[in-house]
C-alpha positions in Angstrom: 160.5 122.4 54.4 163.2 119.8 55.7 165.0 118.0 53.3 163.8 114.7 53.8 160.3 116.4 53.0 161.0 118.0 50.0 162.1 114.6 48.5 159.1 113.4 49.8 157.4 115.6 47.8 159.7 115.3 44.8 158.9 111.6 43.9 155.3 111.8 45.1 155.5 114.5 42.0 156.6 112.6 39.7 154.9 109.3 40.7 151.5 111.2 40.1 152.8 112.2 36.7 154.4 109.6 35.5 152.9 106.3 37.2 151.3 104.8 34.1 154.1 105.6 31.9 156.6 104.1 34.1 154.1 100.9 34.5 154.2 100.9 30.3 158.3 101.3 30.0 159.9 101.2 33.2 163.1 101.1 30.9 162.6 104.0 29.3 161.8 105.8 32.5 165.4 105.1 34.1 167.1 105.9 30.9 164.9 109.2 31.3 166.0 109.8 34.8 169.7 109.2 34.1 169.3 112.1 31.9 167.8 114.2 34.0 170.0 113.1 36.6 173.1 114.5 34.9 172.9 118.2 36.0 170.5 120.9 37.6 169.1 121.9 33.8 168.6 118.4 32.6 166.7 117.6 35.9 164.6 120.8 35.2 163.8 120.0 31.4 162.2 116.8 33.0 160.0 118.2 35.8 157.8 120.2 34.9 155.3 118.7 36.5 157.2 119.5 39.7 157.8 123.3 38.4 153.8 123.4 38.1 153.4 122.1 41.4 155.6 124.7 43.2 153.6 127.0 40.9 150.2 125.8 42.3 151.4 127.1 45.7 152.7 130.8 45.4 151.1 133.7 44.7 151.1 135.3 41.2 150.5 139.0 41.2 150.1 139.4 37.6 147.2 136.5 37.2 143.6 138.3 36.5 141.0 136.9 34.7 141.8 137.3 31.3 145.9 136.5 31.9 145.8 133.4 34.1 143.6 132.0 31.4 146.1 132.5 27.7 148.1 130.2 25.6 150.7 129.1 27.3 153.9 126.6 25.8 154.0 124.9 28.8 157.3 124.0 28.9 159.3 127.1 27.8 163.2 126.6 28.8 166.4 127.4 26.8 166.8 124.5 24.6 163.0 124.7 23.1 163.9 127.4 20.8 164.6 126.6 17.2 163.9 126.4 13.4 160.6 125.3 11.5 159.5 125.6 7.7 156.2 127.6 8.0 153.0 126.9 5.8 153.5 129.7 3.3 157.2 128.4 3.0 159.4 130.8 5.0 161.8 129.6 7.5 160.8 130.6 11.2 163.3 130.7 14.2 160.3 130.3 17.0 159.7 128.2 20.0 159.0 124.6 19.6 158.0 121.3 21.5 153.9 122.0 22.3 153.4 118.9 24.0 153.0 120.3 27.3 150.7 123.7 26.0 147.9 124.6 27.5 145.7 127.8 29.3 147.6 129.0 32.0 149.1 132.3 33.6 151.4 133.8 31.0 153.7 134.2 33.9 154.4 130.6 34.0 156.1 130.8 30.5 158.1 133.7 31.1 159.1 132.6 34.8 160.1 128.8 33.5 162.0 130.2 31.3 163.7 133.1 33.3 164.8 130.1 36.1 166.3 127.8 33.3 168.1 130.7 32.1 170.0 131.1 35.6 170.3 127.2 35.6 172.4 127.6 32.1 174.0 130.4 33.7 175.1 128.3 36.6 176.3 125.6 34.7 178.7 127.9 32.5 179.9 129.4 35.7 178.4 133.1 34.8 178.1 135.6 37.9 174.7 136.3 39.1 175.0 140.0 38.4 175.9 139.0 34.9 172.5 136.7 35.0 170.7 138.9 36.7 171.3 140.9 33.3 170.4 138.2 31.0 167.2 138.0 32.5 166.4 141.6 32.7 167.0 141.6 29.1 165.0 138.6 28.1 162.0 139.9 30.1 161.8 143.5 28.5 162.7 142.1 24.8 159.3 140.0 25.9 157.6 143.2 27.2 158.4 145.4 24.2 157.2 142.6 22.0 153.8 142.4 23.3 153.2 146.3 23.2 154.4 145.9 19.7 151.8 143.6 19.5 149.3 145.8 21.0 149.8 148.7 18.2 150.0 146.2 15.6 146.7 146.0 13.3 148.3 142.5 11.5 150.0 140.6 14.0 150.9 137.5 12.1 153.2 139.8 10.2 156.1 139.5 12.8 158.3 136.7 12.4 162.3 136.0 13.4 163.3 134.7 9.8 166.6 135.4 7.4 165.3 138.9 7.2 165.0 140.5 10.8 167.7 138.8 12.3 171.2 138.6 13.0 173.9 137.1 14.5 173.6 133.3 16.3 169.9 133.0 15.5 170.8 134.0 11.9 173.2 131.2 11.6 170.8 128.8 13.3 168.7 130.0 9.9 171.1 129.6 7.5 172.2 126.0 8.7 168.6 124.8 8.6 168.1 126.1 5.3 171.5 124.4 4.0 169.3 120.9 5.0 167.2 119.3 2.8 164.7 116.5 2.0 166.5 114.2 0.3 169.5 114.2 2.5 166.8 113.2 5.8 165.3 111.0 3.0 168.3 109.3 3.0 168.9 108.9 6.7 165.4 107.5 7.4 164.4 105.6 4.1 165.8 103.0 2.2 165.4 102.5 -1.5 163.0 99.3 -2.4 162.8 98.9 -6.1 161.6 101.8 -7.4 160.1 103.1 -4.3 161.3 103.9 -0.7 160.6 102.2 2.7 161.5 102.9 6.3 165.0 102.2 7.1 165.5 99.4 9.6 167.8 100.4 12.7 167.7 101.1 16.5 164.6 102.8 17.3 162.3 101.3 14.5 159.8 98.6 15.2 158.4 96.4 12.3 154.5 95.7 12.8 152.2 92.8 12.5 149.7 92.7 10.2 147.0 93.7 12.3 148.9 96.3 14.5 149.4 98.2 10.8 146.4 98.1 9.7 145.3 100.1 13.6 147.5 102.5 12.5 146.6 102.8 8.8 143.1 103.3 10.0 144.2 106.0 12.7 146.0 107.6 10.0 142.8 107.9 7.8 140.9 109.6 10.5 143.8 111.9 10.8 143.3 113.3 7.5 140.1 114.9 8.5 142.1 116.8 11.5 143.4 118.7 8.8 141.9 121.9 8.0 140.2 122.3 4.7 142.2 125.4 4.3 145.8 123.7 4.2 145.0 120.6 3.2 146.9 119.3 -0.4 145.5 117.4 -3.5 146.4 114.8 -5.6 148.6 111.8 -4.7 149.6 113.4 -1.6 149.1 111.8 1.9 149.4 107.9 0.0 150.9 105.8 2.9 154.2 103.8 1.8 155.2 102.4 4.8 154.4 102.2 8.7 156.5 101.5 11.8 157.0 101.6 15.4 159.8 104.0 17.0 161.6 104.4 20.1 164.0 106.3 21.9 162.7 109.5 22.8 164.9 112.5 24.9 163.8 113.6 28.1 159.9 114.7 27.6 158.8 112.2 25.9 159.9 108.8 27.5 157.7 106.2 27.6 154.9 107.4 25.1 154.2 105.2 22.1 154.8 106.0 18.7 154.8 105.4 15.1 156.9 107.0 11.9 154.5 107.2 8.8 156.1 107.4 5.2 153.5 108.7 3.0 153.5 110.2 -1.0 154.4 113.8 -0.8 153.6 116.8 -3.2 153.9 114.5 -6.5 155.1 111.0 -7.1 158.6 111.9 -7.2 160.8 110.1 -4.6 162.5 113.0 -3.5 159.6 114.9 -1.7 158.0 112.1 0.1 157.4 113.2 3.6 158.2 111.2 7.2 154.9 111.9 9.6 155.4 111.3 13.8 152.4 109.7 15.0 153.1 109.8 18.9 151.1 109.6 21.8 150.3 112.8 23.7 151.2 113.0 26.9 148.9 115.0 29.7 150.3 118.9 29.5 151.8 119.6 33.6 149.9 122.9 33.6 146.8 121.4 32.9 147.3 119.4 36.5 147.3 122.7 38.3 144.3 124.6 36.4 141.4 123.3 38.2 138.8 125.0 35.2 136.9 121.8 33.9 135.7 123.6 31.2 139.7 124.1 29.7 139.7 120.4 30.3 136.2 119.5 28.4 137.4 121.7 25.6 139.6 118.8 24.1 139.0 115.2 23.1 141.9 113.6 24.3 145.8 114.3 24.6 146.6 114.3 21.1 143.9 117.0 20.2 144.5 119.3 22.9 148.6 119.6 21.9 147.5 120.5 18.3 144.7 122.8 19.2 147.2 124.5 21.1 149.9 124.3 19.0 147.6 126.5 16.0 147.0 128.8 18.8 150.8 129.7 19.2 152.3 129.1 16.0 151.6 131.1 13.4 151.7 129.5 10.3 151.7 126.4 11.3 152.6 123.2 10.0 149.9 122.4 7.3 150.4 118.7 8.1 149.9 118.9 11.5 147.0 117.3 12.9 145.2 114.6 15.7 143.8 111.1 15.6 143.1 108.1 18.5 144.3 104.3 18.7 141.7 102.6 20.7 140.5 105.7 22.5 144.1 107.2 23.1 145.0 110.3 21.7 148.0 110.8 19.2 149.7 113.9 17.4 150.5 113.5 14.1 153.3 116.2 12.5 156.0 116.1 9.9 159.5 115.1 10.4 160.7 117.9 8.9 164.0 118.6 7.2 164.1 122.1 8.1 164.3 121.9 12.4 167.4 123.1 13.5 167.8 123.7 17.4 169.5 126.6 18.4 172.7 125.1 20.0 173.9 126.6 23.2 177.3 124.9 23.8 179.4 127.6 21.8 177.5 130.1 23.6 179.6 130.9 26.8 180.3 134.8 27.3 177.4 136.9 28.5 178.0 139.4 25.9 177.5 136.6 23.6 174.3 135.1 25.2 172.5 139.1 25.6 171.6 139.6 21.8 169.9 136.1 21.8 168.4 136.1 24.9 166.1 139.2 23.2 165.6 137.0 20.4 164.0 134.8 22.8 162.2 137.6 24.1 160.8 138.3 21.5 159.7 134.5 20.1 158.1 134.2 23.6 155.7 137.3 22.8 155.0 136.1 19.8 153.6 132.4 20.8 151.5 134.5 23.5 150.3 137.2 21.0 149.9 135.3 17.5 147.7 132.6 16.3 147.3 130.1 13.3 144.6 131.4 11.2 142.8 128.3 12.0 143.3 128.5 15.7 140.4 127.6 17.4 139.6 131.0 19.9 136.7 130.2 21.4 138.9 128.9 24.7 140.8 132.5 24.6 138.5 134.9 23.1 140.0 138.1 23.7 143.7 139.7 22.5 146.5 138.4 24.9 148.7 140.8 24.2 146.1 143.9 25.8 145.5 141.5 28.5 149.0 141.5 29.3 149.6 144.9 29.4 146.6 145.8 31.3 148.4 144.3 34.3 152.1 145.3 33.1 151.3 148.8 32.2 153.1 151.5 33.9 154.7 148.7 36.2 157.0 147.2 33.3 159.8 147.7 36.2 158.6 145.8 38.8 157.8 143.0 36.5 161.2 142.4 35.4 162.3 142.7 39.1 159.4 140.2 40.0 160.9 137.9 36.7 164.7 138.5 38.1 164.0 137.7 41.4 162.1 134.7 40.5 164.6 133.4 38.4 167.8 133.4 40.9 165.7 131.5 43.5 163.7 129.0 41.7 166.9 128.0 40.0 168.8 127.8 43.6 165.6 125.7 44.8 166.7 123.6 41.2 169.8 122.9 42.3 169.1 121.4 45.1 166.3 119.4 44.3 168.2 117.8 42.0 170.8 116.4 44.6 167.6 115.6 46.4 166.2 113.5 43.2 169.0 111.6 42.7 169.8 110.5 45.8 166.1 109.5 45.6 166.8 107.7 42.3 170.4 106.2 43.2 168.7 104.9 46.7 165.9 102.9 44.6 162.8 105.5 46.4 161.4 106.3 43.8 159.0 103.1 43.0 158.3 102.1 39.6 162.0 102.5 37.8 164.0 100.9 39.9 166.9 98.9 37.9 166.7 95.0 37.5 170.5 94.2 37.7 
């Protein structure tokens, strides 16, 4: 494909994706393509919908029945690893960011991820012998995981906590358990008498009367997203104040949303709870899977990320749940104290990188293999982990070869799609964002 015709197909890519988005907030769509247009990674954080297109087009040796049809994250790349306070308490060093999950080949997790790997690589200046490594290492931390998995009677018991780890995702751990409540409280609330409100400041977005009361009423019909099983009693779920926000990072540009201060555990002003109603978004693998019944499985957006969100987190967020405003489909989740990102800028040796990159190995295997216990399974009704390594099995090799290969040229075909994109961008062809100075 000549140049000029993979630009071509770049923006036609992302004009499909994005066209009503960038109708909505124009504004927001060039602040998003700045970002992305600052290196090779930050251009591939924001295109997945192009990574799913490619996908669409090459052949995937490992995709049967069972495995081009699992749980997938959608989005898996370096930086959507980090730190969340599971339902029974315990703090989790996992994969996060489900807005793009779906049922897709489990290939497409482990390849996305494999690529952005060599992108990071790439941008610290690491030899490709040195990545080729990194990736060999990622991919049979993931294998070993999911036969682990397989022998396994009580799946949900595996978890990267303070216990069973060490090193740089240990720390990432300990700093998210030095946070707490009050002191994000205290960033986003304000004291009003003898209660707390939203904070005014950039981002935040006071409501009319009647837009709050939409949103009041959307939150009500969220409570009933909640399973009976983790839902709490009492005062809890009391809403204190409402507001609009803005300002998203790369994924979420353009999608509306509201921040929701409700009554925590007891009256007590110190464990009131921030919610993120947002808008969902329309998952990139779900473009590419032509099954309508995947598709006719969810009610809107909003359902669909927290259906799949339960089916691969374990433990998930107890406050996690779905609701619509007028017809559209919105994610509601805690702001939670405890999310720490695991933070890649100190990482620059590959000796260093090796003993996380089978961390992340491993957290991979486990969003594939482990489910809320109030996942809904009738979309995946079988155990991912066997379907994997019914096709992996006595082939584990040629896998990571497959993975290795994978990664060095999707992330050279990166590269230069992102000189390609914003040339696109900086030339004013790519209709929709252009700038109005």
């Amino acid at each position: 494909m000549t140049d000029d015709a993979r630009a071509a197909r770049i923006v036609d890519t992302l004009v499909e994706a994005f066209s009503s988005l960038m109708t909505a907030g124009p504004a927001a769509f060039r602040a998003k393509f700045r970002k992305m247009a600052a290196d090779p990674f930050a251009f591939y954080r924001g295109s997945a919908c192009l990574f799913y297109a490619d996908m669409s087009k090459r052949d995937d040796p490992w995709a049967d029945e069972r495995t081009s049809r699992v749980w997938i994250q959608g989005d898996l790349h370096a930086e959507n690893f980090g730190t969340y306070m599971d339902g029974d308490g315990v703090l989790i060093f996992d994969v996060n960011d489900f807005d793009e999950a779906y049922v897709g080949h489990f290939t497409w997790d482990v390849t996305r991820f494999a690529a952005s790997l060599a992108l990071l690589g790439w941008r610290k200046a690491i030899p490709d012998p040195d990545i080729t490594t990194l990736v060999e290492r990622y991919t049979r931390a993931y294998l070993d995981q999911v036969r682990w998995f397989v022998d396994q009677a009580d799946d949900r018991s595996f978890s990267l906590r303070l216990g069973t780890t060490d090193g740089v995702v240990h720390e990432v751990l300990q700093m998210a358990r030095l946070r707490t409540r009050v002191e994000l409280l205290d960033r986003i609330t304000e004291p009003e008498g003898f209660d707390r409100m939203l904070r005014d400041g950039p981002g935040l977005r006071r409501l009319d009367d009647g837009e709050r009361a939409m949103v009041t009423d959307a939150f009500e019909r969220y409570l009933d997203s909640i399973p009976e099983s983790k839902k709490f009693r009492g005062v809890t779920y009391t809403v204190k104040d409402v507001a609009g926000r803005s300002g998203f990072g790369i994924g979420s540009a353009g999608l509306p949303a509201y921040t929701v201060l409700i009554e925590g555990y007891n009256q007590a002003l110190d464990n009131d709870v921030v919610l993120s109603m947002k808008q969902g978004n329309v998952a990139a693998p779900s473009r590419v899977v032509p099954d309508p019944a995947i598709a006719a499985a969810f009610r809107h957006h909003g359902h669909r990320t927290v259906v799949s969100q339960r089916a691969l987190q374990a433990h998930a967020d107890p406050l996690l749940g779905w609701t619509d405003l007028d017809g559209v489909g919105f994610v509601v989740s805690e702001v939670s104290p405890y999310e720490a990102d695991l933070d890649w800028s100190e990482l620059t040796e590959p000796s260093e990188i090796a003993p996380v990159v089978d961390y992340l190995g491993r957290a991979t295997a486990k969003v594939h293999c482990v489910a809320d216990s109030d996942a809904d399974h009738s979309l995946v009704p079988f155990q991912t982990e066997d379907a994997i390594m019914g096709v992996v099995a006595g082939r584990e090799d040629e896998f990571v070869a497959w993975v290795v290969e994978f990664a060095h040229e999707y992330a050279a075909q990166v590269r230069a799609d992102h000189a390609l994109f914003v040339e696109a961008f900086r030339s004013g062809a790519i209709p929709g964002v252009a700038s109005t100075s």
